[in-house]
N, C-alpha and C positions, 0 to 999 in steps of 0.2 A: 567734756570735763577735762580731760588732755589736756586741749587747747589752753585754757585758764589755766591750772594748774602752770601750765611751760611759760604764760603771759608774768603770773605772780613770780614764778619762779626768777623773772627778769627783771622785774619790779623790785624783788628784794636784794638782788646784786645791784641794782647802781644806788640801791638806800644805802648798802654799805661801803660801795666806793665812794661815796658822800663822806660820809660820817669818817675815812679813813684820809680822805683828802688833808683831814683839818687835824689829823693827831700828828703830834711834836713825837718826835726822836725817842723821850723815856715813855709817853703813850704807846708805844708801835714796840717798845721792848720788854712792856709789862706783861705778867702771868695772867691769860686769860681764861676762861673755866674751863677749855682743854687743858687737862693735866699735863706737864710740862711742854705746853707750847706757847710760844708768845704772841701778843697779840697778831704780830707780824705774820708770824706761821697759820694763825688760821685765816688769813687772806691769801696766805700763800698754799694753801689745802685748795681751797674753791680755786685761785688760777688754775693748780695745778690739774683739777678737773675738767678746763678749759683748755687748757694744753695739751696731754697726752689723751691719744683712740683709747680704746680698747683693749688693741693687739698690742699698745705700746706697754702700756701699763701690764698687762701680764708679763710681757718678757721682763719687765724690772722687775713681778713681781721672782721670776724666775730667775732670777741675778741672785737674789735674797734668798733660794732654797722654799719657795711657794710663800713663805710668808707676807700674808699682805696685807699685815700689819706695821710689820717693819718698812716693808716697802712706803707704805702712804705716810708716814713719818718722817721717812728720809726725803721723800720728795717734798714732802711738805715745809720743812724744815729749808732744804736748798730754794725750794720758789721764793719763801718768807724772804729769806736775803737778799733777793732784788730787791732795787729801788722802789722807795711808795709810791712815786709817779708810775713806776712800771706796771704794779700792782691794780691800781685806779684806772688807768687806762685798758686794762686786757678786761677788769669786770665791765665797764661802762661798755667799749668798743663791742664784746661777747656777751653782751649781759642777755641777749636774745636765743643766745646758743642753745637749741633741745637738746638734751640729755635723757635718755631711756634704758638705764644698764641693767643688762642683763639679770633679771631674775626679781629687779625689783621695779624698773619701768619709771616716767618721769616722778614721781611723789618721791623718789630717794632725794635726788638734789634739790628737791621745792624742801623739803623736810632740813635739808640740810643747809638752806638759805634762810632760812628762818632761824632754826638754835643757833646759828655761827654768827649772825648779825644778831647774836645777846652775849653770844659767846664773849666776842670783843666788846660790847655796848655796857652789860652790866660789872664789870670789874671797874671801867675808868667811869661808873658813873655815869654814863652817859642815860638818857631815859627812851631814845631811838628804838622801836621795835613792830614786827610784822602785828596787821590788826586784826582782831579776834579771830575773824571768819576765817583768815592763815591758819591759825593756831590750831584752831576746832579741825580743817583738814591734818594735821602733821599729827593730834592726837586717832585721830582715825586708820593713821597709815603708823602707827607705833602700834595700835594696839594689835597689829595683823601678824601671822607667822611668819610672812615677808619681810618685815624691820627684823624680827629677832635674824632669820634668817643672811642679812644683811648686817647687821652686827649694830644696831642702833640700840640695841638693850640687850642683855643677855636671857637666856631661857631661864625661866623662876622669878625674875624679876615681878611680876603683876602676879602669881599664884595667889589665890585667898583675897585677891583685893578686887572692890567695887568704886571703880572711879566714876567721877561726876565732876561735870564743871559746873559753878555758880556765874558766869557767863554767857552761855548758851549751851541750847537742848541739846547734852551730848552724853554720852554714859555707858561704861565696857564693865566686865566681869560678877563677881558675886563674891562676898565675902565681907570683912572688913572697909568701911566707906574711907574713903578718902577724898575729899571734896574741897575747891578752889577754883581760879581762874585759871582759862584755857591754857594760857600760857604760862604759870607757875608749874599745873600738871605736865605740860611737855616737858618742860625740862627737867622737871623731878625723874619722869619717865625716862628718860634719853641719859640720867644718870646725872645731874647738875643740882645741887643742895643749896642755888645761890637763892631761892626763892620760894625754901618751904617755909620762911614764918609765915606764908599766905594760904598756906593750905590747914585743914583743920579733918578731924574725923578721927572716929579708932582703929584705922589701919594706918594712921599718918606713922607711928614709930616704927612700926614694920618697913613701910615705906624707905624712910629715914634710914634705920640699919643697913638696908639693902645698899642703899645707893653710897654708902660712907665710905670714906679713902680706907681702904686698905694698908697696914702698913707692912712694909718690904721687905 
């Protein structure tokens, strides 16, 4: 399962060096459903996970006073600024790269090749995205202590809720239903509201609340 897993994972980086080949200048500097990054920044997130080990990335994280949050932002931000050519070429060239961090093993970066190619796709529009049987695993590996763990949702997020996809045989918790396509749930899951008019149930406004911007 590994193996696959690290294959898709590769499959989904040069879907979205594709898809970033062909965005113009104000495409590559639009708001994508990462909250204040642009599109640019989350190609420059996934480089950046190509770029820096392990050890590197703690010592920055340790620049920043352990925060590594701030850290994956900053660099994320700095990679974004390279050239798009530079961009496209390090996913295509690395798009085979295994990735197995620590504590969460390869489904962190498959999970996170999948939401970040909508991340950029569904803002400009575009209709580009990983197919179901992607989906169905990245909801498998959100619904585990490991994603909260890793910070792909926070703790409470799914409390009281019964999720279901109407896609394929898939189905976590107990409580209020919330029910839709694999991929609407991930990303409602992972904290993205660009695709709950597809979901439907009596846990969807709980749902919904949960995942709402905050304001500052």
């Amino acid at each position: 399962m590994a193996d696959d897993v690290q294959r898709r994972t590769g499959v989904n980086r040069r879907v979205l060096a594709d898809l970033a080949a062909e965005l113009d200048e104000d495409q590559l500097e639009a708001p994508s459903l990462c909250a204040g990054w642009r599109c640019r920044d989350v190609l420059g997130h996934l480089v950046m996970t190509l770029d820096l080990t392990v050890p590197r990335f703690l010592l920055e994280v340790a620049r920043d006073r352990g925060r590594a949050g701030v850290t994956s932002d900053r660099l994320a931000r700095a990679h974004g600024d390279r050239p798009v050519a530079e961009l496209v070429a390090t996913l295509r060239e690395r798009s085979g790269t295994h990735l197995s961090p620590p504590g969460v093993g390869p489904l962190g970066p498959f999970a996170d090749s999948c939401i970040h190619l909508r991340d950029v796709a569904i803002p400009l529009g575009i209709a580009t995205s990983a197919p179901v049987q992607d989906w169905l695993r990245v909801l498998e590996f959100l619904a585990t202590p490991r994603a909260r763990a890793a910070g792909f949702l926070p703790r409470g997020r799914l409390d009281g809720l019964a999720l279901r996809t109407d896609d394929g045989a898939w189905s976590s918790g107990t409580g209020a239903e919330v029910t839709g396509p694999a991929e609407a749930l991930a990303l409602a899951v992972s904290g993205r509201g660009a695709l709950l008019d597809q979901l439907s149930g009596d846990g969807l406004a709980t749902l919904r609340a949960r995942i709402a911007p905050r304001r500052p």
